[in-house]
C-alpha positions as CSV (number, residue, x, y, z in Angstrom):
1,X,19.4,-11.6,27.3
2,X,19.5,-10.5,31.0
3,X,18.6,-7.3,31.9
4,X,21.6,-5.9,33.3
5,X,22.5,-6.9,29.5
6,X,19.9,-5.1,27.3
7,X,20.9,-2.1,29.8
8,X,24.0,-2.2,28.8
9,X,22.9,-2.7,25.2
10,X,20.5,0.1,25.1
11,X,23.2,3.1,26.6
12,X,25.5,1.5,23.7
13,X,23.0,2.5,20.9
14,X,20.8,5.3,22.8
15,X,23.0,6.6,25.2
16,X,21.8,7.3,28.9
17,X,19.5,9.9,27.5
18,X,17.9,6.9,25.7
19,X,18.2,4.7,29.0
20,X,15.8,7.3,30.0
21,X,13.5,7.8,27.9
22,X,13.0,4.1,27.9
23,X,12.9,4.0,31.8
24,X,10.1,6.7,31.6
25,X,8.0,5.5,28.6
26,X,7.7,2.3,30.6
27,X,7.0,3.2,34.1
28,X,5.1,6.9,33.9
29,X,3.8,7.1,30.9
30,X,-0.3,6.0,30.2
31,X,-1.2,3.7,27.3
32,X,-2.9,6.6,25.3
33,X,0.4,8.4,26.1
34,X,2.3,6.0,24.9
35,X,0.5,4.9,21.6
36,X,0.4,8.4,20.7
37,X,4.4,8.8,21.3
38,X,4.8,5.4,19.6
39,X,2.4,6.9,16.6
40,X,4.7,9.7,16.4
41,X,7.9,8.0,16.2
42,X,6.3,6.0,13.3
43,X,5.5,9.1,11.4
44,X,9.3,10.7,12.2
45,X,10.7,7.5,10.8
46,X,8.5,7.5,7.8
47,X,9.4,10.7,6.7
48,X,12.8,10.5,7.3
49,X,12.5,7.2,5.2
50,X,10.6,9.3,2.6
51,X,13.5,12.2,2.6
52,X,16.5,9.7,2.2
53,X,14.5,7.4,-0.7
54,X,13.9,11.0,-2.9
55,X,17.4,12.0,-1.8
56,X,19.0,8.5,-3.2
57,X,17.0,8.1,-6.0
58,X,17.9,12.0,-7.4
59,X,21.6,11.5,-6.5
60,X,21.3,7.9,-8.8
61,X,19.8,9.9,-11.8
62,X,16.3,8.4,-11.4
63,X,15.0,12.4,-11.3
64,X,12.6,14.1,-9.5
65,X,9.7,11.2,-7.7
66,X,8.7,13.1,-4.5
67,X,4.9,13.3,-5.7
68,X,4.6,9.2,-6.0
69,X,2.8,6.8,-3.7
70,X,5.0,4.0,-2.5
71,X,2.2,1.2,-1.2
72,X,4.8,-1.4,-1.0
73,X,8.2,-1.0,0.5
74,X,10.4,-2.8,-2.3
75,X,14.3,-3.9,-1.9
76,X,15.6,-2.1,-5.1
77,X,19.0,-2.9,-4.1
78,X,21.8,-0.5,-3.9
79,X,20.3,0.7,-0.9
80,X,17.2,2.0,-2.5
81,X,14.3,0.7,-0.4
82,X,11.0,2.3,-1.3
83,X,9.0,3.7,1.7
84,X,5.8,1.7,1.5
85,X,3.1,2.3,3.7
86,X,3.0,-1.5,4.2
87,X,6.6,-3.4,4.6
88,X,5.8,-6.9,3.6
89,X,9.3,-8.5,3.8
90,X,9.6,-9.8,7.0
91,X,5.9,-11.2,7.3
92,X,6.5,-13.3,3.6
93,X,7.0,-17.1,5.4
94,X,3.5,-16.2,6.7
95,X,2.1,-16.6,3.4
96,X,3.1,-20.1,2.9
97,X,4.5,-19.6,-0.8
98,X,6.9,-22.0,-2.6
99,X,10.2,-20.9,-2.3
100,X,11.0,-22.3,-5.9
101,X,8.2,-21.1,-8.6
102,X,10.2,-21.8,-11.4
103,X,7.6,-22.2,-14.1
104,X,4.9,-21.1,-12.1
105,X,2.2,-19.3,-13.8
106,X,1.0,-16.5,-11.4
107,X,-1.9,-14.0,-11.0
108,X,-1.0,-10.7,-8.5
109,X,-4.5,-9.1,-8.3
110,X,-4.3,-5.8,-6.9
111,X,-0.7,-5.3,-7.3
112,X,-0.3,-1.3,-6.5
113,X,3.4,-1.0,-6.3
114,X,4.2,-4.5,-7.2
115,X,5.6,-5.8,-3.8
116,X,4.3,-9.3,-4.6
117,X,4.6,-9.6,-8.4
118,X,8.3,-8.8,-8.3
119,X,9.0,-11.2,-5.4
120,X,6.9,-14.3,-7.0
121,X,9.6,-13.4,-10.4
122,X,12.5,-13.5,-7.8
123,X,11.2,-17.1,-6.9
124,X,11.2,-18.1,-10.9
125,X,7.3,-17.2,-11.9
126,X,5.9,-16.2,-14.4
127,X,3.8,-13.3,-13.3
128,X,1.1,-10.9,-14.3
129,X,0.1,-7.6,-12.3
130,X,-3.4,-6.8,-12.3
131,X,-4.2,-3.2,-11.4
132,X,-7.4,-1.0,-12.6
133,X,-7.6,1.0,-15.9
134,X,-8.4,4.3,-14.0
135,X,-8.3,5.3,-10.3
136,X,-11.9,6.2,-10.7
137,X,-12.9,2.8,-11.5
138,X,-12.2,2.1,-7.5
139,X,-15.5,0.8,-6.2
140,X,-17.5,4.0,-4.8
141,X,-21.0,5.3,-4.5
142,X,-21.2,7.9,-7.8
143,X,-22.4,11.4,-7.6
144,X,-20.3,13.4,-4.3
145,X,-19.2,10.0,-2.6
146,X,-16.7,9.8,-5.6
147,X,-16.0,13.1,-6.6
148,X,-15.1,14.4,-2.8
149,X,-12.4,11.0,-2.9
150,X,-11.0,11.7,-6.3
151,X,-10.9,15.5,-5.5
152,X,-8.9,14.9,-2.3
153,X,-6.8,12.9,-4.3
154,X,-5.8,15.2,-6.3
155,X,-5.3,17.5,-3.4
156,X,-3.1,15.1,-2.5
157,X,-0.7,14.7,-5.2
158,X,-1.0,18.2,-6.2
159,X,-2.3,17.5,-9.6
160,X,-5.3,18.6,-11.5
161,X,-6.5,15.5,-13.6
162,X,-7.8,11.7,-12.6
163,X,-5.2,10.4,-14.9
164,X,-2.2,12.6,-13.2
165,X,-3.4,10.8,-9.8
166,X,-3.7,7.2,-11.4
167,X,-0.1,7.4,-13.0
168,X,1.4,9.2,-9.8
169,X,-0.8,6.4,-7.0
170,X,-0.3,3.6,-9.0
171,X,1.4,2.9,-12.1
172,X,4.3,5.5,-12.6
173,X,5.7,4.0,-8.8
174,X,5.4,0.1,-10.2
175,X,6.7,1.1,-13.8
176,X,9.8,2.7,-11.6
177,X,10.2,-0.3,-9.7
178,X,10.0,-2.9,-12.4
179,X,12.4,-0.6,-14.8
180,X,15.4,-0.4,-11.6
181,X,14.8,-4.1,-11.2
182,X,15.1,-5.1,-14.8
183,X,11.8,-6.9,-14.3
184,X,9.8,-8.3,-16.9
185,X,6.4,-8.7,-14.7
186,X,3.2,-8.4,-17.2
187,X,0.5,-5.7,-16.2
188,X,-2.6,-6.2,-17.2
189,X,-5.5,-3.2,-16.3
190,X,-8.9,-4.4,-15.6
191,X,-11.7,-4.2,-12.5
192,X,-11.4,-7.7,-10.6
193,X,-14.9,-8.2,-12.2
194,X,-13.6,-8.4,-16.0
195,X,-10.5,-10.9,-15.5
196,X,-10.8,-13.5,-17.9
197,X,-8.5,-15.9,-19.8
198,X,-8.9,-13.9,-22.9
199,X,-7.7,-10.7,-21.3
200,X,-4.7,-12.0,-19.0
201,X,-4.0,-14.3,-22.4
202,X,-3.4,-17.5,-20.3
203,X,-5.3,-20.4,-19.7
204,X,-5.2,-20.7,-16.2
205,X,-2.6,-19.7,-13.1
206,X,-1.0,-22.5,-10.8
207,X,-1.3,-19.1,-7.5
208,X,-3.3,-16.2,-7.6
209,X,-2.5,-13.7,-5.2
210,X,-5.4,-11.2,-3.7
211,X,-4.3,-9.0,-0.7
212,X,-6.9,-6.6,0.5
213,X,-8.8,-6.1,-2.5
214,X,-11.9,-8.4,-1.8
215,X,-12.7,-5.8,1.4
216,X,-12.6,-2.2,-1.2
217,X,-15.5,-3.5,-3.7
218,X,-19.2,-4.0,-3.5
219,X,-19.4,-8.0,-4.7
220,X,-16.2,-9.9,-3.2
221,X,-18.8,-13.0,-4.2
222,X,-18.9,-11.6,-8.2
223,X,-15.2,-11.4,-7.9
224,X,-14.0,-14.5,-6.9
225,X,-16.7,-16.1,-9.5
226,X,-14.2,-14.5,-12.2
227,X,-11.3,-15.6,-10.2
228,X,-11.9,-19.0,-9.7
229,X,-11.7,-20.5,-13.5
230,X,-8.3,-18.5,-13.8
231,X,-7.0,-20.8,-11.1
232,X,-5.7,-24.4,-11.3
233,X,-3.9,-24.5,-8.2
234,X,-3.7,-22.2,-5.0
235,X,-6.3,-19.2,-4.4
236,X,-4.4,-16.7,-1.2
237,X,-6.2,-14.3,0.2
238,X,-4.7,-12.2,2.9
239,X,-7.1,-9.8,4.3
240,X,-8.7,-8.7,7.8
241,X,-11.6,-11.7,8.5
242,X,-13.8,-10.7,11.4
243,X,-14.4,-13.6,14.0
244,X,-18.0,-14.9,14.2
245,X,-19.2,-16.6,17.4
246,X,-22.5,-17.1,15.6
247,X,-21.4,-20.4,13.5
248,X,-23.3,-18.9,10.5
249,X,-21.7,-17.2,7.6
250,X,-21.5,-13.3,7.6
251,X,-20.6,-11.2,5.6
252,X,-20.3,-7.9,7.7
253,X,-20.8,-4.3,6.0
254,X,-18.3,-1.5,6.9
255,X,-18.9,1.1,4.9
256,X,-20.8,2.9,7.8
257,X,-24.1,4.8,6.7
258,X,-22.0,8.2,5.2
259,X,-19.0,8.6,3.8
260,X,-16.2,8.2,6.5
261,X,-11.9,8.3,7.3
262,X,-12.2,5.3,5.1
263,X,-14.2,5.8,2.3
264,X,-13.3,2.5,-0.1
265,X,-14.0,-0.2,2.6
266,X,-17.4,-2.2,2.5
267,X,-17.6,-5.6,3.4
268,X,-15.8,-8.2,5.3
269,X,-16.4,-11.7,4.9
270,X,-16.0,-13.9,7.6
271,X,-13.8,-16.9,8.2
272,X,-17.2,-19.5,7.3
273,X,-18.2,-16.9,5.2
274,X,-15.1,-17.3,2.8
275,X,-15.0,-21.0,2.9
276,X,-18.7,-21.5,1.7
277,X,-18.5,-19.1,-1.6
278,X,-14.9,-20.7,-2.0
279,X,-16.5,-24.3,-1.6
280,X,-19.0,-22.8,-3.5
281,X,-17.1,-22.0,-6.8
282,X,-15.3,-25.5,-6.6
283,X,-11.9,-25.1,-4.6
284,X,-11.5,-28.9,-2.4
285,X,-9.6,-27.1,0.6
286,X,-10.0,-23.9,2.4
287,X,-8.0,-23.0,5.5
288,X,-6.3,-20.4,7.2
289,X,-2.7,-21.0,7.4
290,X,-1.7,-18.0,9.1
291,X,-1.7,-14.5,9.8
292,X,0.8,-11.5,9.3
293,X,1.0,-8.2,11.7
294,X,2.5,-4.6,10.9
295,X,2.6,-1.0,11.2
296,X,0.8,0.6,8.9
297,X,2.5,4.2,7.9
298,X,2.8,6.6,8.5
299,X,-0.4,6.8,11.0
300,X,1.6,3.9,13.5
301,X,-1.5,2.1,13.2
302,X,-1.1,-1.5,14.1
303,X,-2.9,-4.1,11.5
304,X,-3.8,-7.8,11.6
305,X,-4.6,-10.3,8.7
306,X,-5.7,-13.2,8.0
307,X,-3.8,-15.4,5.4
308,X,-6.2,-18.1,3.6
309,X,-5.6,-21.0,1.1
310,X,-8.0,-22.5,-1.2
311,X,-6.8,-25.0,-3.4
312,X,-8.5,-27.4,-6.1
């Protein structure tokens, strides 16, 4: 499009107050400037997404869900979009998944909201969602490491009791979603540590699916030993993998040396790093086949991860 064109295009949609702004923002306006008006504009959007999903869902009879955490933004159709602090939808041909899984036996470790589980049964699957039993069973140093998260939690969702914040954070919102879509997704609640055949009831999974769960506990190595007999087929992982100059595999520790803005964080594995334990535990091929970029929100803050394969 010529310029003269997205001109034109832009007073069409904006008006020539929003020529303007544009025409400002671009030429006068610093980088910290700007990323903190861009920041903003992600947070006004967000909550005007949030305001119009609690306004739909009331007017549809679905009652009162103001106090629940959307993770994933999830399609519900009839123009009842969840506002997720991650939007997956546009990044999904990143992840390399088969467009039919009819038959498919499928694992969604991790599953919050149930963004992925609900689109591998769109594709035919057969799926299970694996989430924890409790919110408290998150990975965290006891004693006031834990107790000053779980408080703030609760501070959060304007409850009194672990179990109000685990039903509001993570399974009244997936229960919501899977009873509006008709869904007939399994959930299974267990740490990543306990999986086993006998608890999932299944012999094995053709995909498991872990996104950003290896990074939030203290042994990603323990937890993909438990994965790893579950699968028969295709292990993804999609997380943020550090580069490493070094050629040696590192495992790098981020949990900082007190407690921090990001209290559940603790290690990231590096590219190498993955494909030895993965190599390790039996899988034939590791490789990166992509990576997938967003927003997260409402903070505007822009992420980057890496999409892996390991398949037997």
């Amino acid at each position: 499009m010529k310029v003269y064109q997205k001109v034109c295009a832009v007073i069409a949609c904006e008006g020539m107050s929003g020529l303007l702004r544009r025409i400002i923002r671009k030429f006068f306006i610093t980088d910290e400037e700007r990323s903190n008006d861009e920041g903003s504009k992600v947070r006004e959007d967000y909550e005007r997404l949030v305001s119009d999903f609690n306004a739909r869902a009331l007017a549809m009879g679905y009652g009162d869900i103001k106090k629940y955490y959307w993770y994933h933004t999830i399609d519900l159709g009839n123009g009842l979009v969840t506002p997720g602090t991650y939007d997956y939808r546009k990044a999904l041909p990143r992840f390399q998944f088969p467009e039919d899984m009819s038959g498919m036996n499928v694992l969604d470790v991790g599953s919050a909201t149930g963004f992925f589980a609900f689109e591998f049964e769109k594709r035919g699957a057969n799926v299970i969602s694996v989430e924890l039993p409790s919110i408290a069973d998150w990975d965290m140093p006891l004693g006031e490491d834990s107790e000053r998260t779980l408080t703030e939690l609760m501070a959060y969702h304007q409850v009194s009791t672990i179990e109000e914040v685990h039903n509001l954070h993570l399974d009244a919102p997936f229960e919501f979603c899977r009873r509006v879509l008709n869904s007939k997704v399994k959930r299974c609640h267990s740490t990543i540590y306990d999986l086993s055949a006998n608890k999932l009831g299944a012999d094995g999974f053709d995909l498991i699916c872990v996104g950003d769960v290896l990074l939030h506990i203290f042994s990603p190595l323990k937890a993909l030993v438990a994965l790893a007999p579950l699968c028969r087929g295709t292990l993804v992982i999609a997380q943020q993998v550090p580069n490493n100059e070094n050629h040696q595999p590192v495992m790098h520790y981020i949990g900082g040396e007190r407690r921090g803005g990001d209290s559940r964080s603790w290690w990231l594995p590096d590219r190498l790093c993955f494909e030895q334990m993965l190599t390790r535990l039996g899988f034939k091929n590791v490789s990166v086949v992509g990576h997938h970029t967003g927003v997260l929100r409402p903070e505007g803050c822009v992420y980057d991860r890496t999409i892996i394969h390991a398949t037997k």
